[in-house]
C-alpha positions, 0 to 999 in steps of 0.5 A: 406544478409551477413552471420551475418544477416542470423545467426540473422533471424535464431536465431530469427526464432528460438525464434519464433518458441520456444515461439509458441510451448512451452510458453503456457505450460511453463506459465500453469506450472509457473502459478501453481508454483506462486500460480496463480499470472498472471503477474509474471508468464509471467515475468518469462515465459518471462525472461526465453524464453529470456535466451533461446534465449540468449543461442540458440545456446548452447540449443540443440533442443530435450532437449529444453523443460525439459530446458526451465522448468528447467530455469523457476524453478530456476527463480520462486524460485529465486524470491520467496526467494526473495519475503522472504528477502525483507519487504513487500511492502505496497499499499498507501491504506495499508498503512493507515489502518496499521497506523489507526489499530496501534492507532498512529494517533488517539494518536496523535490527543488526544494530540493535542486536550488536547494542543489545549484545555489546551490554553483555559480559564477555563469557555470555556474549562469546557463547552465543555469538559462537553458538548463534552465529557461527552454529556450533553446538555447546559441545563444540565450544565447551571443547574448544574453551576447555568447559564443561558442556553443562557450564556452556549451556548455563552460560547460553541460558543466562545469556538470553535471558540477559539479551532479552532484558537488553532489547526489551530496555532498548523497547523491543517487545516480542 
């Protein structure tokens, strides 16, 4: 072995040894700094038993603890000003309930369908406006404009067909 190999064991017996004594104290200490978010607490457990060993010579062995905690500090707030300039990140199942609560989707939607039912005729668009929207049975509008309910429940037949070929140019799919 050269004289830079065992430099190296001995730095990284160094590092060893400091995670053994002290990282189970340091994550404790980290944990409560984060609010108890596990896997941050490690990274900067990790990051800052790192630079420890990174600085192994320059850290002097009785006063490696109040170093350690002093390192571990200065990252947790780095990263929680951090945390504070930057937006906050938005799961993809987030992000469909902010689209969802703010209305744009379903705003969307009312217009597409007005489009796609103003392409309608008039007999067609009159029968399930009336039956969908005001919820009256064919009956109810076969009595009030004076046709036959078998007519009606035609014309409400025909009309969805002729609604799903106008959403279905407009590229809605099922």
């Amino acid at each position: 072995m050269t004289c830079v190999d065992d430099i190296e064991v001995a730095h990284d017996q160094m590092a060893r040894a400091m995670y053994d004594q002290h990282a189970a104290v340091l994550l404790s200490y980290v944990r409560r700094l984060v609010g108890g978010d596990r896997q941050l607490a490690e990274d900067i457990v990790q990051e800052t038993l790192l630079r420890a060993w990174r600085h192994g010579v320059d850290v002097d062995v009785p006063t490696v603890r109040p170093w350690l905690f002093t390192t571990a500090r200065h990252l947790v707030i780095d990263v929680l000003r951090a945390r504070r300039v930057r937006p906050q990140e938005l799961a993809t199942d987030d992000f469909d309930q902010v689209v969802t609560a703010d209305g744009i989707d379903q705003a969307l939607d009312a217009i597409l369908i007005a489009d796609a039912l103003a392409s309608l005729n008039d007999a067609h668009r009159a029968v399930l406006i009336e039956c969908y929207y005001r919820g009256r049975t064919a009956a109810e509008v076969a009595a009030e404009q004076g046709l036959p309910p078998g007519t009606v429940r035609s014309r409400i037949h025909y009309a969805l067909r002729a609604l799903r070929l106008a959403l279905q140019e407009r590229g809605v799919s099922r």
